[in-house]
N, CA, C and O atoms as a DFTB+ gen file, in Angstrom:
640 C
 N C O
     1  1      94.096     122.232     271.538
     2  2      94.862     122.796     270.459
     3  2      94.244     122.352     269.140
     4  3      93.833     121.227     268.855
     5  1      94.261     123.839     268.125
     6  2      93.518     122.924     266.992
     7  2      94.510     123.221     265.869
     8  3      95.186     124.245     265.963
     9  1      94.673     122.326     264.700
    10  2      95.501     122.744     263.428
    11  2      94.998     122.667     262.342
    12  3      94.647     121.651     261.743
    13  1      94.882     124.689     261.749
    14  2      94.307     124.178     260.530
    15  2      95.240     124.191     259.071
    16  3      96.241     124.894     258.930
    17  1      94.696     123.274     258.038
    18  2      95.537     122.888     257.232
    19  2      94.854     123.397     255.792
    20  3      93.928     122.822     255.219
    21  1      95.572     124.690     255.316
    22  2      95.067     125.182     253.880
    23  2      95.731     123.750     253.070
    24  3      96.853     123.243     253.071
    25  1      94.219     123.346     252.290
    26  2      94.736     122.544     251.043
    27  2      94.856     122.793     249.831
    28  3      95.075     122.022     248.897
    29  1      94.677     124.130     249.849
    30  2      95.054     124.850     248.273
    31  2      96.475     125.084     248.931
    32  3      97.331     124.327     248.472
    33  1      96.752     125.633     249.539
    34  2      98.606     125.622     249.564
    35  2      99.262     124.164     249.707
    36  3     100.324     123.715     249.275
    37  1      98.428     123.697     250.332
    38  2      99.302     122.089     250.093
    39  2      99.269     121.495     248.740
    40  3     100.229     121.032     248.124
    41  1      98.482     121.543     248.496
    42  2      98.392     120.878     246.945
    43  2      99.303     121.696     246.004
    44  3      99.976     121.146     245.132
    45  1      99.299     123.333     246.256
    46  2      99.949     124.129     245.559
    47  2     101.429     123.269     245.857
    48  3     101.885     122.597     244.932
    49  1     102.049     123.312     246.986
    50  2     103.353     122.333     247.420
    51  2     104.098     121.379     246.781
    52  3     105.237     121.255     246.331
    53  1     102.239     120.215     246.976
    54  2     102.746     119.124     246.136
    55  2     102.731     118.944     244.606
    56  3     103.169     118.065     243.864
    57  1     102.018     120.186     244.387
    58  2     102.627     120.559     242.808
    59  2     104.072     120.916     242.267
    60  3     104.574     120.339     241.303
    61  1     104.682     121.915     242.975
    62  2     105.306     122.400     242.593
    63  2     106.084     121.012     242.973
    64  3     106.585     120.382     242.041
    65  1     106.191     120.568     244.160
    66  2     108.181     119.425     243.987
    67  2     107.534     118.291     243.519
    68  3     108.190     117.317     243.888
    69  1     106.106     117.794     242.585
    70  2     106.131     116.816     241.958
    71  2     106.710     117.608     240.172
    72  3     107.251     116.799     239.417
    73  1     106.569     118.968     239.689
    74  2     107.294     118.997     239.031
    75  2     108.845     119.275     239.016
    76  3     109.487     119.136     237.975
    77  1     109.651     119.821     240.641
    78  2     110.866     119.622     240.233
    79  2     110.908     118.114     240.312
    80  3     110.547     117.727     239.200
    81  1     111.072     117.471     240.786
    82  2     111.057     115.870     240.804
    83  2     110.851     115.332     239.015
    84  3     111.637     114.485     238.590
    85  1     109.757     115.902     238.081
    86  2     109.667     115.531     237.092
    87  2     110.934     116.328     235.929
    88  3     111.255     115.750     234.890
    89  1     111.585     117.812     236.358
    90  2     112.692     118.497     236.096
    91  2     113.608     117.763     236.289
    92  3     114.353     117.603     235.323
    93  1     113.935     117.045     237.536
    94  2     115.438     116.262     237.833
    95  2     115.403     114.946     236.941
    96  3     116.520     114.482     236.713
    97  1     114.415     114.318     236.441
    98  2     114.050     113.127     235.884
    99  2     114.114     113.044     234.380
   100  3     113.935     111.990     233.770
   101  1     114.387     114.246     233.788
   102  2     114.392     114.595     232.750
   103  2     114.855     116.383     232.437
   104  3     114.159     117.346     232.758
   105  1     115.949     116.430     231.868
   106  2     117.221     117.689     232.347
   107  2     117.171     118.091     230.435
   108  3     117.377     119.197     229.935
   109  1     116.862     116.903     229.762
   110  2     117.139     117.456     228.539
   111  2     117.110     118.801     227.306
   112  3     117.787     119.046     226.307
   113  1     116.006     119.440     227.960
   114  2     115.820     120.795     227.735
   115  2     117.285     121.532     227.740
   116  3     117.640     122.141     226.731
   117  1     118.271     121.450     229.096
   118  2     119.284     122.034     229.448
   119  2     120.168     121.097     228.951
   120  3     120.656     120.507     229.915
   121  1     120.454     120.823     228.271
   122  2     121.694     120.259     227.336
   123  2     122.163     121.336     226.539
   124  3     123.342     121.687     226.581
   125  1     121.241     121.930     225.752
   126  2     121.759     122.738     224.594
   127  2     122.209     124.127     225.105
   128  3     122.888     124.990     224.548
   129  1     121.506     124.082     226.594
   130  2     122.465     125.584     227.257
   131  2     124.075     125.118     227.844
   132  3     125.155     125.697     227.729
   133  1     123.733     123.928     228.454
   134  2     125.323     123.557     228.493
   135  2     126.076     123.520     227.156
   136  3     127.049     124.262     227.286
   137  1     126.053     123.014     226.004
   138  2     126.350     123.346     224.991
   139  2     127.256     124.640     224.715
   140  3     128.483     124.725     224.673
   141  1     126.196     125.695     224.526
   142  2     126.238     127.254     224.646
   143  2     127.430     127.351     225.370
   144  3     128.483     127.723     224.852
   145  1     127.300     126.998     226.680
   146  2     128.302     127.565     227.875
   147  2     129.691     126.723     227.680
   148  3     130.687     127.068     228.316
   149  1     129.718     125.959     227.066
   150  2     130.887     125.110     226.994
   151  2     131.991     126.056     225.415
   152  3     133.168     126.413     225.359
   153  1     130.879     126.131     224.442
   154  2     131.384     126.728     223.102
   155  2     131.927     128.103     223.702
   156  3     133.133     128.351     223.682
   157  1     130.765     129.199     224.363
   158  2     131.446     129.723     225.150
   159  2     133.125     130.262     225.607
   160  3     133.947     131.112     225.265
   161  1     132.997     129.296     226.463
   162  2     134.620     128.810     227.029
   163  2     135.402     128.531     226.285
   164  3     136.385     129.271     226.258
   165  1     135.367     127.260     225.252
   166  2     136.478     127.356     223.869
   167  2     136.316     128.412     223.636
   168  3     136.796     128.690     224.735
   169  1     136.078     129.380     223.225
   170  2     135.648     130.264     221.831
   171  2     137.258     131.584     223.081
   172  3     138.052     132.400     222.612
   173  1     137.098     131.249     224.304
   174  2     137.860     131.959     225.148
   175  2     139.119     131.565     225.136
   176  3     140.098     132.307     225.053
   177  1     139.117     130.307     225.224
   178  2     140.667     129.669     225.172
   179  2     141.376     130.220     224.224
   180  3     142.379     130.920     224.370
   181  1     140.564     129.728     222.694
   182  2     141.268     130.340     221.665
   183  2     141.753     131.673     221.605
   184  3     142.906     132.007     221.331
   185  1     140.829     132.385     221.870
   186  2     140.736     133.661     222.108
   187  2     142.204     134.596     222.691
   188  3     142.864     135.517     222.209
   189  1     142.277     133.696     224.127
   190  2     142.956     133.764     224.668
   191  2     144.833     133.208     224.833
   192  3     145.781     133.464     225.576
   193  1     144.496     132.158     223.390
   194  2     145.589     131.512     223.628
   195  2     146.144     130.447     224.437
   196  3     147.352     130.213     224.444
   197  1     145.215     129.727     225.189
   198  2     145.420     128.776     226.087
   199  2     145.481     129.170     227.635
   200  3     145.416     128.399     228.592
   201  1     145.629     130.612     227.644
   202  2     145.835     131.525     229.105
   203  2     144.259     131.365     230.016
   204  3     144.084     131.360     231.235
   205  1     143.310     131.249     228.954
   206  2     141.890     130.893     229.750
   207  2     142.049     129.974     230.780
   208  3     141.586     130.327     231.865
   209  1     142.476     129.102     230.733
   210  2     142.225     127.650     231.592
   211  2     143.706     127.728     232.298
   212  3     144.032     126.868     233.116
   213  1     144.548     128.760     231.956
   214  2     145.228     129.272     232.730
   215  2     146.754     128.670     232.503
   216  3     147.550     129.216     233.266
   217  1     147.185     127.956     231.881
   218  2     148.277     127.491     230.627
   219  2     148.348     127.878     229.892
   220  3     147.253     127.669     229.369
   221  1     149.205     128.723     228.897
   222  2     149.145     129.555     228.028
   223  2     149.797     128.554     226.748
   224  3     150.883     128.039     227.012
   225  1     149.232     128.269     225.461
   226  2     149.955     127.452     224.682
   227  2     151.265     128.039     223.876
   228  3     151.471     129.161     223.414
   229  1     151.989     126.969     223.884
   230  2     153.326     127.083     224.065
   231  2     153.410     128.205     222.161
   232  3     152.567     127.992     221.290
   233  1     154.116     128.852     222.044
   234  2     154.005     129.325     220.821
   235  2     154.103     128.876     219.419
   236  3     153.583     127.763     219.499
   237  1     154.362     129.000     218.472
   238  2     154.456     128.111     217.196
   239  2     155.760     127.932     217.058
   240  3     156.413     128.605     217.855
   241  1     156.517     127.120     216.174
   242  2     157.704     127.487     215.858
   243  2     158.299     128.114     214.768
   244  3     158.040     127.849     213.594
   245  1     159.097     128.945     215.156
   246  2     159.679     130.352     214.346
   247  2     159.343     129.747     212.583
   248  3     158.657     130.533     211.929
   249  1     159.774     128.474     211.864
   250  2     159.582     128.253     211.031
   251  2     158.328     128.201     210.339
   252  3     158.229     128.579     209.171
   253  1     157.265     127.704     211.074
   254  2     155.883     127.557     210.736
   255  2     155.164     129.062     211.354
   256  3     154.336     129.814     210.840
   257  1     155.463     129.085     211.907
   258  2     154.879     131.070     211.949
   259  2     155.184     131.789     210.653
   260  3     154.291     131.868     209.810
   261  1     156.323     132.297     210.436
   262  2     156.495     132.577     209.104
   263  2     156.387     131.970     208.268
   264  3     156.908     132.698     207.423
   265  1     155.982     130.796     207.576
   266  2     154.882     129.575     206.550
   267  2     153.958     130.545     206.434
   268  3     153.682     131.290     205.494
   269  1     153.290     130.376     208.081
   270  2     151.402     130.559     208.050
   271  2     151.781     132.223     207.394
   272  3     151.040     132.552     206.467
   273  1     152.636     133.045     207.720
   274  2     152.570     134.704     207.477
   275  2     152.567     134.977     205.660
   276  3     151.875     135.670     204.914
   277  1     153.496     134.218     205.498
   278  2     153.708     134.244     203.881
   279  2     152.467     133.499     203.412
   280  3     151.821     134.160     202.598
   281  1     151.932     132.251     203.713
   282  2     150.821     131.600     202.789
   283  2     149.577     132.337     203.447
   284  3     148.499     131.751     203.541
   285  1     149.740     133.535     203.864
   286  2     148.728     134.308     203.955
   287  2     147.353     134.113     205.159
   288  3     146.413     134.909     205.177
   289  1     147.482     132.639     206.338
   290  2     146.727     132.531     207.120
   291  2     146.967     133.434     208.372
   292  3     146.289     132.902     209.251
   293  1     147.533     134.434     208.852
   294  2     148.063     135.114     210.035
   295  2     148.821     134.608     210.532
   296  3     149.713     133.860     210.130
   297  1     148.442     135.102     211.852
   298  2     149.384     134.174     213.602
   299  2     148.768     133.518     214.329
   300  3     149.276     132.868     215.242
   301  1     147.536     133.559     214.063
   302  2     146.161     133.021     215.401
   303  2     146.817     131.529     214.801
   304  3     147.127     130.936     213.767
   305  1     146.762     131.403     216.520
   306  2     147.110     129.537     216.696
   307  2     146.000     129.041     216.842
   308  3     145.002     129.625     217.266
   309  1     146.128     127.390     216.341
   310  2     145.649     126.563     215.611
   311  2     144.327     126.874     214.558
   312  3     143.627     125.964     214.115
   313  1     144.155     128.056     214.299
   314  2     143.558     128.623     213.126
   315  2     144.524     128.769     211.980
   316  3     145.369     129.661     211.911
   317  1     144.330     127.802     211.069
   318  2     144.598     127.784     209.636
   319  2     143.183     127.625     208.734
   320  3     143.037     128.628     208.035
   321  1     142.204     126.736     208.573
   322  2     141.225     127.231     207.768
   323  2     140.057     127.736     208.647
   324  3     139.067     128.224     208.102
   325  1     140.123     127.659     209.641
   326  2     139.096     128.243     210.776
   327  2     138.270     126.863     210.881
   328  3     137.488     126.763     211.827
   329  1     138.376     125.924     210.083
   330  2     137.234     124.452     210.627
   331  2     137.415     123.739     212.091
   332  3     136.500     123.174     212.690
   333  1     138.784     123.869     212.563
   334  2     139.088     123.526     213.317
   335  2     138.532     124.192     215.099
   336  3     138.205     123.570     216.109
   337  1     138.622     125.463     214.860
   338  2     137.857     126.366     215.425
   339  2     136.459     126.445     215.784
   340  3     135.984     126.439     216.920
   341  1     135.814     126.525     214.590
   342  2     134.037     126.242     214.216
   343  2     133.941     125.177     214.712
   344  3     133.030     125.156     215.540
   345  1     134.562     124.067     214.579
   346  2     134.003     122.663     215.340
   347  2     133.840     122.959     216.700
   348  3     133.108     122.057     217.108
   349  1     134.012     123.452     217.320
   350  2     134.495     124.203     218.914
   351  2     133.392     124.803     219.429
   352  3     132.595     124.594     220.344
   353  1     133.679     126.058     218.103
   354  2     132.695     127.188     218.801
   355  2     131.231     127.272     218.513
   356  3     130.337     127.731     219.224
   357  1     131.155     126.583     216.990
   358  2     129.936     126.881     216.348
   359  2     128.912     126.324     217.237
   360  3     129.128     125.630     218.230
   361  1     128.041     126.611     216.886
   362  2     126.564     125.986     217.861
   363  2     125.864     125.267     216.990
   364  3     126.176     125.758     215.906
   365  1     125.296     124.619     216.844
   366  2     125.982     123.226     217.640
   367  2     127.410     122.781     217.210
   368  3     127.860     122.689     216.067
   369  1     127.970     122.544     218.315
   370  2     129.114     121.849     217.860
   371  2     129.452     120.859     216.942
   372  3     128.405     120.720     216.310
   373  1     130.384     119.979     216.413
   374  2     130.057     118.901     215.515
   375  2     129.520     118.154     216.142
   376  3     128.506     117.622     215.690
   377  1     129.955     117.864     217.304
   378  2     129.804     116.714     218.150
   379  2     129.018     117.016     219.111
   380  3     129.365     117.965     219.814
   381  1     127.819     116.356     219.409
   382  2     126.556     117.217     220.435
   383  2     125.722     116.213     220.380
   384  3     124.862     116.279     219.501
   385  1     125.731     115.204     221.143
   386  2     124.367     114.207     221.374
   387  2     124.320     114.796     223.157
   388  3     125.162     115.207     223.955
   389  1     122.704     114.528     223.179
   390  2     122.225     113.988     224.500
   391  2     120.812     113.307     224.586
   392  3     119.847     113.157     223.836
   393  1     121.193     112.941     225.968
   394  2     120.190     112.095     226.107
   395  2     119.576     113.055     227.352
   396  3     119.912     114.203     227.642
   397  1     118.450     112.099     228.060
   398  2     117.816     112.816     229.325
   399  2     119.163     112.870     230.637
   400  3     119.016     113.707     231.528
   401  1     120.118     112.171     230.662
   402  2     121.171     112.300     232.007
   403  2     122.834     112.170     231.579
   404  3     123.764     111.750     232.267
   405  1     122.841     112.695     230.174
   406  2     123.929     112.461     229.399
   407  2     124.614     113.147     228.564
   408  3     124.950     112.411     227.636
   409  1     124.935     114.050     228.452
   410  2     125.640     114.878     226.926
   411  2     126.753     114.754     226.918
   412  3     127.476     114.633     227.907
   413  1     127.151     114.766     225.495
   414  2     128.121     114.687     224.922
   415  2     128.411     115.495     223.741
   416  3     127.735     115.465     222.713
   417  1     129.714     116.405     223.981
   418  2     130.050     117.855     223.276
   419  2     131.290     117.730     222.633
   420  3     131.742     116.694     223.122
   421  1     131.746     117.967     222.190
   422  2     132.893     118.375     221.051
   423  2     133.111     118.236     219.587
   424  3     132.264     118.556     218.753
   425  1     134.579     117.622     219.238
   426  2     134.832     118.089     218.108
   427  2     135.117     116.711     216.945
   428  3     135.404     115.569     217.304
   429  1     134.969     117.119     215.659
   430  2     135.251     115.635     214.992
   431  2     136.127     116.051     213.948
   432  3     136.457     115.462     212.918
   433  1     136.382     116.942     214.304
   434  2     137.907     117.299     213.099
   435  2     139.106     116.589     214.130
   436  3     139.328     116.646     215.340
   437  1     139.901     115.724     212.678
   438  2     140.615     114.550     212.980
   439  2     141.676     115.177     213.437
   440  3     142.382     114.302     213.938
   441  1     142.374     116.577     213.587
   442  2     143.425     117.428     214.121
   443  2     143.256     117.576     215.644
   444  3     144.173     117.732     216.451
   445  1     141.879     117.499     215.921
   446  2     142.011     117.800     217.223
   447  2     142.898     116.961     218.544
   448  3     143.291     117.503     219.577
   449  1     143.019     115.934     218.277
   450  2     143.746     114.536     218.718
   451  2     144.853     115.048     218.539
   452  3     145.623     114.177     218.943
   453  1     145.298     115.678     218.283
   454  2     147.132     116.006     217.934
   455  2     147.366     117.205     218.519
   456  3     148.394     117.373     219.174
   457  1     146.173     118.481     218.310
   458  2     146.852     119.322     219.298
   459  2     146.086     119.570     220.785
   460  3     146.446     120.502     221.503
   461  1     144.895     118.569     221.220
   462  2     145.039     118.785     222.328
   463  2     145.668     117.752     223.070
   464  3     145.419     117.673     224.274
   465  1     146.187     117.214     222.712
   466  2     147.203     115.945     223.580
   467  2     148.896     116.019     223.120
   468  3     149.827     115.486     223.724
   469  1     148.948     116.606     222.230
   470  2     150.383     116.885     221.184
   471  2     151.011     115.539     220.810
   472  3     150.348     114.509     220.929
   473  1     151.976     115.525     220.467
   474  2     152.506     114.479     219.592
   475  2     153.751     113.902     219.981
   476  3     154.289     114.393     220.973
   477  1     154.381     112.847     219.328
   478  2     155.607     112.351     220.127
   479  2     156.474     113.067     219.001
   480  3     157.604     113.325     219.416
   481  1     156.293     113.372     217.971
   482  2     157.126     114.361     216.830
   483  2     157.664     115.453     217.656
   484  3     158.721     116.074     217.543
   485  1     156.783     115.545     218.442
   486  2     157.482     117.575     218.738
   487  2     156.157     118.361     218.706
   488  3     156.360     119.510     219.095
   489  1     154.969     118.155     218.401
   490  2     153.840     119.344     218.493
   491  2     153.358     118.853     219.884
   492  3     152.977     117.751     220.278
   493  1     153.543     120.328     220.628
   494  2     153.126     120.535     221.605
   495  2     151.934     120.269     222.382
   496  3     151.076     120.767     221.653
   497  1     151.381     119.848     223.300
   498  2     149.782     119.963     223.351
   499  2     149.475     120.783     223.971
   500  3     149.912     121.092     225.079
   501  1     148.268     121.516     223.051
   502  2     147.468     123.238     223.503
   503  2     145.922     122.618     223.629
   504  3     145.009     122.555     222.807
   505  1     146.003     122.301     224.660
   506  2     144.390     122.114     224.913
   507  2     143.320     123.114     224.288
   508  3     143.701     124.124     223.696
   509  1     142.377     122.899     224.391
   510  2     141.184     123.409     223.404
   511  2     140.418     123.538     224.816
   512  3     140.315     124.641     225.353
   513  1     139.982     122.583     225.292
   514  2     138.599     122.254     225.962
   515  2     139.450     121.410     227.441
   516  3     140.200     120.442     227.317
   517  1     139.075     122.100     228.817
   518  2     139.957     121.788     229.595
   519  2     138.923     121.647     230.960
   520  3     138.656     122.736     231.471
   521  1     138.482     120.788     231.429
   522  2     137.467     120.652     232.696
   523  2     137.783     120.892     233.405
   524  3     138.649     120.167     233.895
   525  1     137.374     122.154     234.138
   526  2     137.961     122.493     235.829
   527  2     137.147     122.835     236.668
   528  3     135.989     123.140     236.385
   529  1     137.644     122.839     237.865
   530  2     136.141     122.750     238.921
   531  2     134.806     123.800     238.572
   532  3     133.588     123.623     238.568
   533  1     135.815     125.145     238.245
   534  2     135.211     125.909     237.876
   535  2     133.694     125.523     236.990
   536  3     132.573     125.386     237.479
   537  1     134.022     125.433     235.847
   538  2     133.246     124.723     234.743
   539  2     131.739     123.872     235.222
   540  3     130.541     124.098     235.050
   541  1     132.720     122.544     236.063
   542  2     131.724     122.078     236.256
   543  2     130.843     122.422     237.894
   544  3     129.896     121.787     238.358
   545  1     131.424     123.410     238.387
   546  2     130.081     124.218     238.859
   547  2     129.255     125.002     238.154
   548  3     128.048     125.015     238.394
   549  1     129.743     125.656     237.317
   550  2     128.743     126.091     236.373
   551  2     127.948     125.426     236.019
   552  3     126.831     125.755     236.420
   553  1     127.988     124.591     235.419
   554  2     126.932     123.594     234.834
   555  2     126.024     122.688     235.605
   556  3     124.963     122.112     235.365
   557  1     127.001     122.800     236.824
   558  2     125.887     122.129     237.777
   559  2     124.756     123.244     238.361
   560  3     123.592     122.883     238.535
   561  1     125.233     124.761     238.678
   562  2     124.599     125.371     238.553
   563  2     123.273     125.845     237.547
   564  3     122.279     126.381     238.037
   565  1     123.385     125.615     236.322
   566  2     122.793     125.685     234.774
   567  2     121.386     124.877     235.253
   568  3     120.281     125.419     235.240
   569  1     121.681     123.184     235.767
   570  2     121.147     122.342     236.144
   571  2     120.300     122.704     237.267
   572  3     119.070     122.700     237.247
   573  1     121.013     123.006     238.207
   574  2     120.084     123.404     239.445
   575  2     118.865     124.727     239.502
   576  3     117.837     124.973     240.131
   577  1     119.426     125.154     238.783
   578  2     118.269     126.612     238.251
   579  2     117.221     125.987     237.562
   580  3     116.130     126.287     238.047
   581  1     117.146     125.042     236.372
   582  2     116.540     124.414     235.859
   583  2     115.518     123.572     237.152
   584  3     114.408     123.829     237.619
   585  1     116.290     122.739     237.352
   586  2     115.026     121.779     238.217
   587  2     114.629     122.241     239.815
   588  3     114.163     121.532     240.707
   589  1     115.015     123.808     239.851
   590  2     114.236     124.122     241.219
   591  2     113.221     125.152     240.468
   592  3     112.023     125.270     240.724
   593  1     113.939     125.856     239.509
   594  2     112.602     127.216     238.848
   595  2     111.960     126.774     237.780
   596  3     110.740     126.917     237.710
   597  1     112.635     126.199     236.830
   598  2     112.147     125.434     235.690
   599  2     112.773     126.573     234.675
   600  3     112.204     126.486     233.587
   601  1     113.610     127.446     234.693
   602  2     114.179     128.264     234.042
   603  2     115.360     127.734     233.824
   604  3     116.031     127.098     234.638
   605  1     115.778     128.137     232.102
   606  2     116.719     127.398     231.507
   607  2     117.854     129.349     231.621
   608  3     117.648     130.367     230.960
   609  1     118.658     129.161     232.435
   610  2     119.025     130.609     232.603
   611  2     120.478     130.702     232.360
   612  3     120.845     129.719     231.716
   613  1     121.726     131.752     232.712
   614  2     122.856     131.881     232.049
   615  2     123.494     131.282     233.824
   616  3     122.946     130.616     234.703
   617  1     124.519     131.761     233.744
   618  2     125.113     131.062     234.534
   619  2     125.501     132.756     235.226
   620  3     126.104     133.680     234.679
   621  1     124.928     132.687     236.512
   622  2     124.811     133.693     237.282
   623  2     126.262     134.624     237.891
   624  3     127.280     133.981     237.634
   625  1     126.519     135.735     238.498
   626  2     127.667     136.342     239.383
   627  2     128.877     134.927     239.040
   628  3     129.202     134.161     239.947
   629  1     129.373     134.800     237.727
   630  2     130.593     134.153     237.604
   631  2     130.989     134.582     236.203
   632  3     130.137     134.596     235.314
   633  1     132.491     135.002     235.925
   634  2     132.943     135.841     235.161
   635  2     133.453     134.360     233.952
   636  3     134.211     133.469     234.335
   637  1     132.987     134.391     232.858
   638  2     133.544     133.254     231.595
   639  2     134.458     133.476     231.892
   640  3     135.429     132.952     231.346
């Protein structure tokens, strides 16, 4: 019995999984698409009213609804100057460090602490930004496309 062994395809081999190996070792490229995909998702919540993540936030109260109508900001909840919002959605977010096995995303407007956790006063908490399995398959997905193709790509057959 004899075995023969192409070493242009082997080498081709050990090329390719010494660079996913060098992809898994360093992900940082794909931070700023997780980013994207996270602003994304807020930008839905709001959108949506809290019904995205599948809790719908509780409504305003009759008094401060008609405030915001007369001082001329609408009805869209927790939009009063829109900063609160933009910290969220804008790209980059306020808040956006990473490292090579690490990111870190959100917001640095000092309101946010009050309405996504609410208050012992009486304001409700309407989450903004809500982690669910969902989510973080996505992103693990984001990741895995990355360090098997080397393509930084959207997040495939799954509906925002």
């Amino acid at each position: 019995m004899s075995v023969k062994i192409d070493r242009t395809a082997l080498r081709r081999v050990k090329h390719k999984v010494k660079r996913v190996g060098e992809r898994a070792d360093n992900p940082i490229t794909v931070w700023p698409r997780v980013g994207s995909y996270l602003s994304n998702v807020t930008y839905r919540q709001f959108v949506t009213r809290g019904a995205y993540h599948g809790t719908p936030w509780q409504p305003l109260k009759p008094w401060y609804a008609q405030w915001k109508l007369r001082a001329g900001y609408g009805r869209t909840m927790l939009v009063l100057t829109g900063r609160l919002k933009a910290s969220w959605v804008s790209r980059p977010m306020s808040i956006e460090h990473y490292t090579r096995h690490k990111g870190t995303f959100g917001s640095d407007n000092p309101l946010v602490v009050f309405h996504q956790y609410g208050t012992r006063r009486g304001l409700p908490a309407r989450k903004m930004l809500v982690v669910t399995p969902k989510m973080v398959n996505d992103i693990s997905d984001i990741f895995a496309e990355y360090v098997t193709t080397g393509r930084i790509g959207t997040v495939k057959n799954r509906i925002l």
